[in-house]
PDB file of N, CA, C and O in Angstrom:
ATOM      1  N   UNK A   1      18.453  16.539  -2.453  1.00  0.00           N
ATOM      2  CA  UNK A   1      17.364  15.589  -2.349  1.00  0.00           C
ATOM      3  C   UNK A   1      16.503  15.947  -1.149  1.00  0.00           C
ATOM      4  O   UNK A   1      17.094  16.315  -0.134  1.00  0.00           O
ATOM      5  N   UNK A   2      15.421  15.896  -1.145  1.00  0.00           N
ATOM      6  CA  UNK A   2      14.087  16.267  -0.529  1.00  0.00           C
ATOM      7  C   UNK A   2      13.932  14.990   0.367  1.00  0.00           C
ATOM      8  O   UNK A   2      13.863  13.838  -0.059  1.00  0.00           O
ATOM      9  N   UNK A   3      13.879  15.472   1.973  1.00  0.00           N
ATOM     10  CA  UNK A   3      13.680  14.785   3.044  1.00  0.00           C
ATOM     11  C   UNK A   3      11.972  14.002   2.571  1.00  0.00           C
ATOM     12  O   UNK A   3      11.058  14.638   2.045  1.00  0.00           O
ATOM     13  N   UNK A   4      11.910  12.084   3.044  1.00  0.00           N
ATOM     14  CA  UNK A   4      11.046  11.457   2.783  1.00  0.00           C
ATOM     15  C   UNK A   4      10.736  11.476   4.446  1.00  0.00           C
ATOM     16  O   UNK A   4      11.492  11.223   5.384  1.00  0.00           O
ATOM     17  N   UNK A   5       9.249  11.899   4.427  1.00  0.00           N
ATOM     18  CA  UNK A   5       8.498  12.119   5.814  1.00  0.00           C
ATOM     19  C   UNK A   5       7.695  10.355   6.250  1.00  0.00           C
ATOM     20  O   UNK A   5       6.677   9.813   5.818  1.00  0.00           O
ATOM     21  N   UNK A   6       8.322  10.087   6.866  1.00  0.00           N
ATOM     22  CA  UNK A   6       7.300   9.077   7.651  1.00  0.00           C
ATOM     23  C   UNK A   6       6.919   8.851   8.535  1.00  0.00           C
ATOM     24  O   UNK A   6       7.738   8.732   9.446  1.00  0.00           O
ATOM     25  N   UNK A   7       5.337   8.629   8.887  1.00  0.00           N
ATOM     26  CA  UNK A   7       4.851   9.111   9.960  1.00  0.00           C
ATOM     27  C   UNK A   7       4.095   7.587  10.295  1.00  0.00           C
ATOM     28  O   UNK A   7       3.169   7.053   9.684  1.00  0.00           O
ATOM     29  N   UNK A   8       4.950   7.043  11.653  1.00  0.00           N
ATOM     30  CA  UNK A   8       3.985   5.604  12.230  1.00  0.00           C
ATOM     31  C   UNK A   8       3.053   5.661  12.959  1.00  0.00           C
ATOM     32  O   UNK A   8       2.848   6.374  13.941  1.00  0.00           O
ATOM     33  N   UNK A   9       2.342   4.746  12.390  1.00  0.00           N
ATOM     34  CA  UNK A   9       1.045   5.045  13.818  1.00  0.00           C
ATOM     35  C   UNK A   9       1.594   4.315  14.936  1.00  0.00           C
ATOM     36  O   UNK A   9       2.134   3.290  14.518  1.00  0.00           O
ATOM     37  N   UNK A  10       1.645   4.392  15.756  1.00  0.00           N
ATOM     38  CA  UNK A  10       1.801   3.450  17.627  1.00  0.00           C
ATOM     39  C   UNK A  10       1.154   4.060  17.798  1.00  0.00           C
ATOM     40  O   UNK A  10       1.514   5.212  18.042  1.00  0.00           O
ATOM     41  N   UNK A  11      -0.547   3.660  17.794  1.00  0.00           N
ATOM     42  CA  UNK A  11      -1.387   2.809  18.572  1.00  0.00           C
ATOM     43  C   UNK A  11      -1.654   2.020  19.096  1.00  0.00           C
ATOM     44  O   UNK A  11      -0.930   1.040  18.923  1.00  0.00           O
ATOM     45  N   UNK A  12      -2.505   1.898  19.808  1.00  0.00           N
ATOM     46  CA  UNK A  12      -2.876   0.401  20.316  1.00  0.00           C
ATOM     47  C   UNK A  12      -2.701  -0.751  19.369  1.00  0.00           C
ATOM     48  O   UNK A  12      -1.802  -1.591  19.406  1.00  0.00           O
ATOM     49  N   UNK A  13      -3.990  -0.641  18.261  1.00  0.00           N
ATOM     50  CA  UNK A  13      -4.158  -1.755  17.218  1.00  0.00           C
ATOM     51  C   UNK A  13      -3.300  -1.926  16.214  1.00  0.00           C
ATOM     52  O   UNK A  13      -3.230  -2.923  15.495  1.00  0.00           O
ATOM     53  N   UNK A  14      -2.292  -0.444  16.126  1.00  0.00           N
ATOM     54  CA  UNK A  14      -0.810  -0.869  15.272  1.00  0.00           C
ATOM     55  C   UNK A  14      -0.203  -1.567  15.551  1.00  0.00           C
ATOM     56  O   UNK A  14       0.333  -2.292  14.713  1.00  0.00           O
ATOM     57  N   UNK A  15       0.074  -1.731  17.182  1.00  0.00           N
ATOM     58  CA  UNK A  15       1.225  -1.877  17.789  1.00  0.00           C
ATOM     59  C   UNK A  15       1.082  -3.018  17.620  1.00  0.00           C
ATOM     60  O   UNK A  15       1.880  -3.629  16.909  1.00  0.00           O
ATOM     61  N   UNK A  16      -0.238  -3.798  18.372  1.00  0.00           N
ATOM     62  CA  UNK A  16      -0.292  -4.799  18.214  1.00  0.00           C
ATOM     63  C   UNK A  16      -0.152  -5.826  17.254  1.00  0.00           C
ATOM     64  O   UNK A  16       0.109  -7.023  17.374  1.00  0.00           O
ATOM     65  N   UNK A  17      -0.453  -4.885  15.973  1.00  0.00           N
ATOM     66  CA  UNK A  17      -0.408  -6.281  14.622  1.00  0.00           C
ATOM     67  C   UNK A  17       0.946  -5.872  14.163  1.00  0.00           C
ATOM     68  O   UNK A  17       1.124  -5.972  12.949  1.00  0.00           O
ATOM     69  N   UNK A  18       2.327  -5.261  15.159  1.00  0.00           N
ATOM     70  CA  UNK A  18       3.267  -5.010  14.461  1.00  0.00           C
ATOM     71  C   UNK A  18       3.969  -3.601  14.469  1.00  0.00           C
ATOM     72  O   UNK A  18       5.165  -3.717  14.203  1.00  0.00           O
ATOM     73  N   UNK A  19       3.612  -2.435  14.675  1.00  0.00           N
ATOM     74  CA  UNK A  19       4.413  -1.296  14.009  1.00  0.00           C
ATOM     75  C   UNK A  19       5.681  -1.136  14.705  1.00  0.00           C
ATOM     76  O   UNK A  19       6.573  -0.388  14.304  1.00  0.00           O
ATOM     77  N   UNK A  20       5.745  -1.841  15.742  1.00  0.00           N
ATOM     78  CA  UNK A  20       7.444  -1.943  16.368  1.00  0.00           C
ATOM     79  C   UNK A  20       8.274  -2.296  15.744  1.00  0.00           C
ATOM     80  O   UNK A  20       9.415  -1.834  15.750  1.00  0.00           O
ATOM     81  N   UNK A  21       7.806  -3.313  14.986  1.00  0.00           N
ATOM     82  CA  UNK A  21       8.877  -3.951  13.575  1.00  0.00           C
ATOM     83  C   UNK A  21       8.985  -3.010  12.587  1.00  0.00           C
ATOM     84  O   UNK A  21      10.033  -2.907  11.949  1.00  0.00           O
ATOM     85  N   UNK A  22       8.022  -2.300  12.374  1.00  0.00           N
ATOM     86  CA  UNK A  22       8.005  -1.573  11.619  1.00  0.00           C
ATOM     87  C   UNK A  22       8.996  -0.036  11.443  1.00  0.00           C
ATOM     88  O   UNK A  22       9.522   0.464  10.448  1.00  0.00           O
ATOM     89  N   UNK A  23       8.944   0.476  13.147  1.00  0.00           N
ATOM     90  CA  UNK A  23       9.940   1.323  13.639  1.00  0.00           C
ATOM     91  C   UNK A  23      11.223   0.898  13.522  1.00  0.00           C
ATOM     92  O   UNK A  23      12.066   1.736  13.202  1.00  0.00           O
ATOM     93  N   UNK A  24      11.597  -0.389  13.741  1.00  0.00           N
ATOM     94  CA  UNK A  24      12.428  -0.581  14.080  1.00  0.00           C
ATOM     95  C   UNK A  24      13.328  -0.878  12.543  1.00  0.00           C
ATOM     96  O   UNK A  24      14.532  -0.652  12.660  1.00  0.00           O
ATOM     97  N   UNK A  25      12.896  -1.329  11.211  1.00  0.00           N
ATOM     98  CA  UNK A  25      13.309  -1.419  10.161  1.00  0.00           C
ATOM     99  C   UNK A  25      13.709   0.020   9.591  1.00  0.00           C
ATOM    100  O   UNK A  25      14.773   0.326   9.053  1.00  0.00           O
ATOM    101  N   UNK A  26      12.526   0.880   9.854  1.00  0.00           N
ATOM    102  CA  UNK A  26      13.071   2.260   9.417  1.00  0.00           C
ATOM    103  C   UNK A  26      14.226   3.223   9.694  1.00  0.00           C
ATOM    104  O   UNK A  26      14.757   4.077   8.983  1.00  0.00           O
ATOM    105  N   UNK A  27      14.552   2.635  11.529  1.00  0.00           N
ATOM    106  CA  UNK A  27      15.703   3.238  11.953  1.00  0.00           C
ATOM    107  C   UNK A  27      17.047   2.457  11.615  1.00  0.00           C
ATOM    108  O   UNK A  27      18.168   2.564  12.113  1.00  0.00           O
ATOM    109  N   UNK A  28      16.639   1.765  10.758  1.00  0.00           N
ATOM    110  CA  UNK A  28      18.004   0.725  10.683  1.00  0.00           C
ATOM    111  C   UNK A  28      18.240   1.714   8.763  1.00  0.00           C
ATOM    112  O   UNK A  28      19.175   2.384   8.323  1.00  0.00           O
ATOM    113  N   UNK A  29      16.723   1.261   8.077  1.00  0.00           N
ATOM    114  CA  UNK A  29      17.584   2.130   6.952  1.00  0.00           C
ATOM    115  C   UNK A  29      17.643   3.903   7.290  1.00  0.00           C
ATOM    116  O   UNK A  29      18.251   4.565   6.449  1.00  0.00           O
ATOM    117  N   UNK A  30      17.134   4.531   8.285  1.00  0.00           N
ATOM    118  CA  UNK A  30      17.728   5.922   8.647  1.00  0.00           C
ATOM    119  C   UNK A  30      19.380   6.001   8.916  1.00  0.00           C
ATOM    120  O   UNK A  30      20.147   6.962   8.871  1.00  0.00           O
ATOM    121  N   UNK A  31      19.518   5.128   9.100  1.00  0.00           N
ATOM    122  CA  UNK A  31      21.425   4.899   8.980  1.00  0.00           C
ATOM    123  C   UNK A  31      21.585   4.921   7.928  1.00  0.00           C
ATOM    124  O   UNK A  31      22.490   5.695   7.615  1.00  0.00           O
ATOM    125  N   UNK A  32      21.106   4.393   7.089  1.00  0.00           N
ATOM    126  CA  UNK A  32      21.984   4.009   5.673  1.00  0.00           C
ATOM    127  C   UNK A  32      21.335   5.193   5.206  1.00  0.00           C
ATOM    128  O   UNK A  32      21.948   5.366   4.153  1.00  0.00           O
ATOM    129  N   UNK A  33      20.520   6.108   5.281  1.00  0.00           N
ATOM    130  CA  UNK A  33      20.122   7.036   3.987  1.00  0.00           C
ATOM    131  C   UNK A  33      20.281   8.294   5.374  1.00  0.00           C
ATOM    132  O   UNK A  33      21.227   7.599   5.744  1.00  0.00           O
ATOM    133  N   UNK A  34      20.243   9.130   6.139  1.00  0.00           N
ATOM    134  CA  UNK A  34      20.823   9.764   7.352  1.00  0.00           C
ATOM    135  C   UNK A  34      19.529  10.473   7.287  1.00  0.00           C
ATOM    136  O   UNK A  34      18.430   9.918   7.290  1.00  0.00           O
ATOM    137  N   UNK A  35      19.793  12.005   7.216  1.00  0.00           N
ATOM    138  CA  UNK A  35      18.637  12.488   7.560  1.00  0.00           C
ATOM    139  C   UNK A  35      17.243  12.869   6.583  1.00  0.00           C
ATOM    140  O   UNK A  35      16.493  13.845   6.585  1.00  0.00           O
ATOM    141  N   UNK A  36      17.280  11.743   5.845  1.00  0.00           N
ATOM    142  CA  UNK A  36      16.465  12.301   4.505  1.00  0.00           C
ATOM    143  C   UNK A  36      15.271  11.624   4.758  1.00  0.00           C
ATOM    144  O   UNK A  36      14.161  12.024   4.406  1.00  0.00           O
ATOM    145  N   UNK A  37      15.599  10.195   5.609  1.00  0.00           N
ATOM    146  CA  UNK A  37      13.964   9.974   6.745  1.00  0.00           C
ATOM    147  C   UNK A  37      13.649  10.613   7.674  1.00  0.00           C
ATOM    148  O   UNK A  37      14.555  10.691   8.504  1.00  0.00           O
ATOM    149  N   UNK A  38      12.770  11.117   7.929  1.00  0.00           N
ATOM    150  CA  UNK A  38      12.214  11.795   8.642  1.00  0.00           C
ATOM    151  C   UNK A  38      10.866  11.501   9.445  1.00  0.00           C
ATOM    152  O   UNK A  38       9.773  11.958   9.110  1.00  0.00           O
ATOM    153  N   UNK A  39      11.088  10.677  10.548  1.00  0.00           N
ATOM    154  CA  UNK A  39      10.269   9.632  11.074  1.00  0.00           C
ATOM    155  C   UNK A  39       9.392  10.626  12.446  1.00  0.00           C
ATOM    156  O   UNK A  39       9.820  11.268  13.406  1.00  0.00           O
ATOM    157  N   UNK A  40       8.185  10.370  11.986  1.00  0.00           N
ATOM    158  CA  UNK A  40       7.152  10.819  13.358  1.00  0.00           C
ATOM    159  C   UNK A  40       6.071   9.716  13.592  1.00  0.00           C
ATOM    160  O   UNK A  40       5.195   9.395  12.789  1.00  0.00           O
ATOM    161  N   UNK A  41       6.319   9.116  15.021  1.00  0.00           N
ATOM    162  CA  UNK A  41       5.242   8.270  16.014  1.00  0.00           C
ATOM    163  C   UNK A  41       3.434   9.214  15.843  1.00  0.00           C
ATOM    164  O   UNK A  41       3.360  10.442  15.792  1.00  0.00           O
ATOM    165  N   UNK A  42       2.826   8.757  15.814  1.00  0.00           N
ATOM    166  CA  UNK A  42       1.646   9.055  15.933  1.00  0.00           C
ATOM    167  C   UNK A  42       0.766   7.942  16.508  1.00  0.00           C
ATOM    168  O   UNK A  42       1.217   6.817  16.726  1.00  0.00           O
ATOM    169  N   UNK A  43      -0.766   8.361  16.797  1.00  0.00           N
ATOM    170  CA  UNK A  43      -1.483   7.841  18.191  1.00  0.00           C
ATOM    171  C   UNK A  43      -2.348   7.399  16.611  1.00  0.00           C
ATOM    172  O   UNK A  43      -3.161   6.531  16.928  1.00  0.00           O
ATOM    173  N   UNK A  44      -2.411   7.562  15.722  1.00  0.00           N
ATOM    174  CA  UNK A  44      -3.616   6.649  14.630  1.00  0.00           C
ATOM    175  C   UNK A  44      -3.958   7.902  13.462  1.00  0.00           C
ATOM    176  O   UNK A  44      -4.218   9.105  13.432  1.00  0.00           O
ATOM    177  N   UNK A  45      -3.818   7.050  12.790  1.00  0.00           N
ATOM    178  CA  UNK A  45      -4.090   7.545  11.835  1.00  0.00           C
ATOM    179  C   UNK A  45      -5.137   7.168  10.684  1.00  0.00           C
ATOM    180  O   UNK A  45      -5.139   7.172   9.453  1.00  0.00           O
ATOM    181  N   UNK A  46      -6.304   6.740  12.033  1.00  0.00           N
ATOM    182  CA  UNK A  46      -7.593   6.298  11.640  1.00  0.00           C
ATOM    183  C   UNK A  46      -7.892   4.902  10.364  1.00  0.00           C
ATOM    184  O   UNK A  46      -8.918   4.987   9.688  1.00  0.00           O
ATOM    185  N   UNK A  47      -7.206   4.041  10.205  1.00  0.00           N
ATOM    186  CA  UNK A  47      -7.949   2.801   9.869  1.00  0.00           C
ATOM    187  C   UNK A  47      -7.251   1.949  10.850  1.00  0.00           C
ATOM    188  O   UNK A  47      -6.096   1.564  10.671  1.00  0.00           O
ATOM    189  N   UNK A  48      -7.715   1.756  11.533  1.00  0.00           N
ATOM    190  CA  UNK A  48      -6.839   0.784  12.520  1.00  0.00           C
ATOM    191  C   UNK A  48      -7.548  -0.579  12.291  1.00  0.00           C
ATOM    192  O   UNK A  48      -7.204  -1.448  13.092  1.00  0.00           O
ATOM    193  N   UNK A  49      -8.291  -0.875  11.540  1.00  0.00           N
ATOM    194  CA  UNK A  49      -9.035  -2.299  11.563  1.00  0.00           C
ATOM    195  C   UNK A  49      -7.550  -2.671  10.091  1.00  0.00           C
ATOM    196  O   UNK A  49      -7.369  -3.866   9.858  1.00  0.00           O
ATOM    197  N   UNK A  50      -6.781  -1.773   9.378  1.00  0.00           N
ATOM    198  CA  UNK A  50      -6.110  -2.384   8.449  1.00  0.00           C
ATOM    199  C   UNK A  50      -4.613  -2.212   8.944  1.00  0.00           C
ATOM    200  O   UNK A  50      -3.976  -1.632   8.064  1.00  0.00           O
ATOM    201  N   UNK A  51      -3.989  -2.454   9.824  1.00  0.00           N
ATOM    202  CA  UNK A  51      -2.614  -1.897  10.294  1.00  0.00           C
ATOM    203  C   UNK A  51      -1.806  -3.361  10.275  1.00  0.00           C
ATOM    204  O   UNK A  51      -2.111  -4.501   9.926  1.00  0.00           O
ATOM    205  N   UNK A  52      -0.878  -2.866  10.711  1.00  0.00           N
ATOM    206  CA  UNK A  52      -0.105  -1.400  11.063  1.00  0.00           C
ATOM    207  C   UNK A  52      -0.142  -0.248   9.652  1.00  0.00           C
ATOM    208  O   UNK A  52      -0.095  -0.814   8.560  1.00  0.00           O
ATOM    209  N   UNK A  53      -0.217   1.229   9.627  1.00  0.00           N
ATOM    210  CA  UNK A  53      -0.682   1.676   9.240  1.00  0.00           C
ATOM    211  C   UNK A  53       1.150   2.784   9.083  1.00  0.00           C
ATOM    212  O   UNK A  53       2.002   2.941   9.957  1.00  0.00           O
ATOM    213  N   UNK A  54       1.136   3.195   7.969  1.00  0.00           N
ATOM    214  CA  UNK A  54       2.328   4.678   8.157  1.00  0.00           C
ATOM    215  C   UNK A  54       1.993   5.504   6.605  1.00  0.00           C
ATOM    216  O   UNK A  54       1.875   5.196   5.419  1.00  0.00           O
ATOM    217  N   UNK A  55       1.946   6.426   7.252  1.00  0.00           N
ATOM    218  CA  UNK A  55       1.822   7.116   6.014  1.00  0.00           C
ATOM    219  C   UNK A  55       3.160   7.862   5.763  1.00  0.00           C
ATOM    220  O   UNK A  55       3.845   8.305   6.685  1.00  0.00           O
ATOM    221  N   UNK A  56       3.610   8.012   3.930  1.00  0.00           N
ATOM    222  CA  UNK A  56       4.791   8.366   3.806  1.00  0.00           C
ATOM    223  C   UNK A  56       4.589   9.277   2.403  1.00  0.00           C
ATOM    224  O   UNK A  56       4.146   9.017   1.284  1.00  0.00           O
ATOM    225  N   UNK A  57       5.125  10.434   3.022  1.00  0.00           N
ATOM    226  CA  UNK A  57       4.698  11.585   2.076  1.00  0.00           C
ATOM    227  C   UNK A  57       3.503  12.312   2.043  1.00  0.00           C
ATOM    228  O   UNK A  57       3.240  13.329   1.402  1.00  0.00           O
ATOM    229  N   UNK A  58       2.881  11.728   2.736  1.00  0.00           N
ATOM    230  CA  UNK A  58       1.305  12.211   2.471  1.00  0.00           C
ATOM    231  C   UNK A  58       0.569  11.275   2.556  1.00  0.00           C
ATOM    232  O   UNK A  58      -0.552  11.358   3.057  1.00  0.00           O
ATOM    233  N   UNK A  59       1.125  10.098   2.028  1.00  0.00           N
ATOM    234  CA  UNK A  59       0.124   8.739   1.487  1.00  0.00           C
ATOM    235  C   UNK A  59      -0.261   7.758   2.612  1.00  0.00           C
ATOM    236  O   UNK A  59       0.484   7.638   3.585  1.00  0.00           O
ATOM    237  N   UNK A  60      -1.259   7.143   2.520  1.00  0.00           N
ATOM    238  CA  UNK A  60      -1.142   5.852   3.465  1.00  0.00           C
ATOM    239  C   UNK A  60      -1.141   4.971   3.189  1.00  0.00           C
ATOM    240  O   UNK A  60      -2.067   4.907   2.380  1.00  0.00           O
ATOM    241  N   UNK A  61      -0.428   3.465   3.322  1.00  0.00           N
ATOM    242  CA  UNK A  61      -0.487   2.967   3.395  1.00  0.00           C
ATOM    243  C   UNK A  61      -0.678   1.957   4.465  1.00  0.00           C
ATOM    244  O   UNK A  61       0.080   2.039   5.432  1.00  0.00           O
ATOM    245  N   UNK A  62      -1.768   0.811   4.441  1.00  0.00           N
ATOM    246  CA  UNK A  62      -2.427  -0.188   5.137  1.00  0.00           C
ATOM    247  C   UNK A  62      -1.378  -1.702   5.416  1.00  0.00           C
ATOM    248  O   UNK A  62      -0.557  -2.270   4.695  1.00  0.00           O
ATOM    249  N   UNK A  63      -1.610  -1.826   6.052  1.00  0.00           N
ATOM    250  CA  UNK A  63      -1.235  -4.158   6.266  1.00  0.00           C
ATOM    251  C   UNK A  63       0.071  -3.850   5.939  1.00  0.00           C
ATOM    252  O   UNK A  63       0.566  -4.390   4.950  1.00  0.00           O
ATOM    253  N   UNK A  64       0.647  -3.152   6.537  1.00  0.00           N
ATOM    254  CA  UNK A  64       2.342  -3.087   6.252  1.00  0.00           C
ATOM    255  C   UNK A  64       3.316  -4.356   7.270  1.00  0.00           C
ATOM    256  O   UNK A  64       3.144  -4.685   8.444  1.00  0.00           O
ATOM    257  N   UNK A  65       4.440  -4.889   6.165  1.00  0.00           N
ATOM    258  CA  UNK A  65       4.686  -5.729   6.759  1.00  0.00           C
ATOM    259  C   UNK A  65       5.796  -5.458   6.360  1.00  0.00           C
ATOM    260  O   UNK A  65       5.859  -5.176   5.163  1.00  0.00           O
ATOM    261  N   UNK A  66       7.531  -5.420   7.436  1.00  0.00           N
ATOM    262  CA  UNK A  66       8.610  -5.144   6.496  1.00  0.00           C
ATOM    263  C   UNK A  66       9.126  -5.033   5.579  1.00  0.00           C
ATOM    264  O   UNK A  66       9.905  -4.164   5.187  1.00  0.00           O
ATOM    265  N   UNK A  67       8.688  -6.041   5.062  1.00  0.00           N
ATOM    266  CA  UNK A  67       9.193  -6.248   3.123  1.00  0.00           C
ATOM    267  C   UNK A  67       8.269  -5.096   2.732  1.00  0.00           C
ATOM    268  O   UNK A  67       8.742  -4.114   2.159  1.00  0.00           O
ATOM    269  N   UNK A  68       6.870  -5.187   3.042  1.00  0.00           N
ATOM    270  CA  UNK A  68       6.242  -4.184   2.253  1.00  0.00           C
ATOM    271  C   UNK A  68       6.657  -3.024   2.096  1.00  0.00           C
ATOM    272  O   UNK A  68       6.521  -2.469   1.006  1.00  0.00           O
ATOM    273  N   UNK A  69       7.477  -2.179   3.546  1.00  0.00           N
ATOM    274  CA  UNK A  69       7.711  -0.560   3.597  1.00  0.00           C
ATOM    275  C   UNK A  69       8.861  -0.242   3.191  1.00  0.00           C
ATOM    276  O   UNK A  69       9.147   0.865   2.734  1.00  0.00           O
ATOM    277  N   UNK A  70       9.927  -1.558   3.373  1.00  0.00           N
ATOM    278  CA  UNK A  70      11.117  -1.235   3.219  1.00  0.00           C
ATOM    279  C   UNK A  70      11.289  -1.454   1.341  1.00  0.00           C
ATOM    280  O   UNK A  70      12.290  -1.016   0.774  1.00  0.00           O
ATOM    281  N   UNK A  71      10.346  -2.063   0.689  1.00  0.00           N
ATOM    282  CA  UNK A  71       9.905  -1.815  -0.975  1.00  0.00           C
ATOM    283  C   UNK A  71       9.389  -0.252  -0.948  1.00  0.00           C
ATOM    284  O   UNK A  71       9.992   0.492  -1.722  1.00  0.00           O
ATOM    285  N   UNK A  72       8.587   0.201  -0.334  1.00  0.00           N
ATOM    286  CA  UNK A  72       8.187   1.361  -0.183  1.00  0.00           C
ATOM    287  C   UNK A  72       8.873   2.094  -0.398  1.00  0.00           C
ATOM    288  O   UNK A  72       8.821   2.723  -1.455  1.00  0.00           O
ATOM    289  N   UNK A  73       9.916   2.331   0.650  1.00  0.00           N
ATOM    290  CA  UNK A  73      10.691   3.617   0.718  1.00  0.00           C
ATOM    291  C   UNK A  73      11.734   3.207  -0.305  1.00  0.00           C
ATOM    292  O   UNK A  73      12.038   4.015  -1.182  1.00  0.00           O
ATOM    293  N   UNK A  74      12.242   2.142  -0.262  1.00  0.00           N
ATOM    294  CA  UNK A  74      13.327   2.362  -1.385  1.00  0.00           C
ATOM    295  C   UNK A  74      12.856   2.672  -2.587  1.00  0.00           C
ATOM    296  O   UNK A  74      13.696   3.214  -3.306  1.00  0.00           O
ATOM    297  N   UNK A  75      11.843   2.522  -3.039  1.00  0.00           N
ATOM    298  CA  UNK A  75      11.021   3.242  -4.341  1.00  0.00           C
ATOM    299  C   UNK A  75      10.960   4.556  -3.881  1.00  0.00           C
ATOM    300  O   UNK A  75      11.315   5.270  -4.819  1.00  0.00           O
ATOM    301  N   UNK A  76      10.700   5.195  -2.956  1.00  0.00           N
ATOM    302  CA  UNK A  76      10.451   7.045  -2.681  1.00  0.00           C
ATOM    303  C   UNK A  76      11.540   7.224  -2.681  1.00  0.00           C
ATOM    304  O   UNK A  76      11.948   8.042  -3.506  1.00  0.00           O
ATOM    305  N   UNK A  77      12.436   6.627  -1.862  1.00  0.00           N
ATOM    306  CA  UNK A  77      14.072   7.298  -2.053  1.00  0.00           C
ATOM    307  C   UNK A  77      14.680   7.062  -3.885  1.00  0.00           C
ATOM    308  O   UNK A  77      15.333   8.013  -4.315  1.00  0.00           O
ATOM    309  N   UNK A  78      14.571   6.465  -4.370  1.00  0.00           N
ATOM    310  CA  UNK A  78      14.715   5.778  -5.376  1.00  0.00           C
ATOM    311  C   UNK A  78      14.268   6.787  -6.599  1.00  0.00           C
ATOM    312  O   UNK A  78      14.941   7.088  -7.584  1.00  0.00           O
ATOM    313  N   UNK A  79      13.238   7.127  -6.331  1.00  0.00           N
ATOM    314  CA  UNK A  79      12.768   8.399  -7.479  1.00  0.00           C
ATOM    315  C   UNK A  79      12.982   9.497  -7.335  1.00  0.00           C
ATOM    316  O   UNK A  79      12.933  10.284  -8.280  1.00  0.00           O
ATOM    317  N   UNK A  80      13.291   9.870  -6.066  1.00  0.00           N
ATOM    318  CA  UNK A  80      13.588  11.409  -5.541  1.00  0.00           C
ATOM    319  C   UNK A  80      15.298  11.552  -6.478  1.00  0.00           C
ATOM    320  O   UNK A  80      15.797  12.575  -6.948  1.00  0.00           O
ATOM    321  N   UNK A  81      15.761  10.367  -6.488  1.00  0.00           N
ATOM    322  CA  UNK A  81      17.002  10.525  -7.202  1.00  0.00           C
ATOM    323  C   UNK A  81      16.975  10.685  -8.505  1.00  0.00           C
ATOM    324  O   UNK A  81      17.919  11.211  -9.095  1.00  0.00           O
ATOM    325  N   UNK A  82      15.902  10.258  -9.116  1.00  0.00           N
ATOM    326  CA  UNK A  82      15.884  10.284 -10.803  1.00  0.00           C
ATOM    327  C   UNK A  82      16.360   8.826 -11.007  1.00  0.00           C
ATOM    328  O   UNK A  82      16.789   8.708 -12.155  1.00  0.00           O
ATOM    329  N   UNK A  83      16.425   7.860 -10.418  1.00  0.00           N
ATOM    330  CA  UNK A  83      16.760   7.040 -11.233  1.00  0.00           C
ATOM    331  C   UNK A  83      15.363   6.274 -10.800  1.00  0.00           C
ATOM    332  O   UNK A  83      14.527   6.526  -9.932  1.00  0.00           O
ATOM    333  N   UNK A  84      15.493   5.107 -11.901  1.00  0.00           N
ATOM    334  CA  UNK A  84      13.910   4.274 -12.112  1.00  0.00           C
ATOM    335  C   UNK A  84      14.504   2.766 -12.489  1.00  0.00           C
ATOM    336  O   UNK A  84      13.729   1.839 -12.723  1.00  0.00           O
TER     337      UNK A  84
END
């Protein structure tokens, strides 16, 4: 199975509407799934009027709110397996 890349913004305007929560959910499921997250901090990743902001795989996604990423990734981890 193919390492899922996620990359947070901590910025200023992330931080503020949140991406600490956001870090901090991902390293909790990086335990449960080990090294197949693959987490990188970044300074913005340019929409900061819609954050907290992470892009995963390539993609971005906007207005992330725990429930939202942690639906996220368990859908990317989730298909990388073949199952649906």
């Amino acid at each position: 199975m193919r390492p899922v890349e996620v990359e947070l913004c901590a910025g200023t305007a992330c931080h503020l509407m949140g991406s600490q929560d956001l870090m901090t959910l991902v390293n909790n499921l990086r335990e449960t799934h080990g090294n197949r997250l693959q987490i990188k901090l970044t300074h913005c990743l340019g929409d900061c009027g819609h954050g907290p902001n992470a892009r995963i795989n390539g993609v971005l996604y906007s207005k992330l709110t725990e429930e939202k990423l942690e639906a996220i990734l368990t859908e990317v981890l989730t298909q990388d397996r073949g199952v649906q």
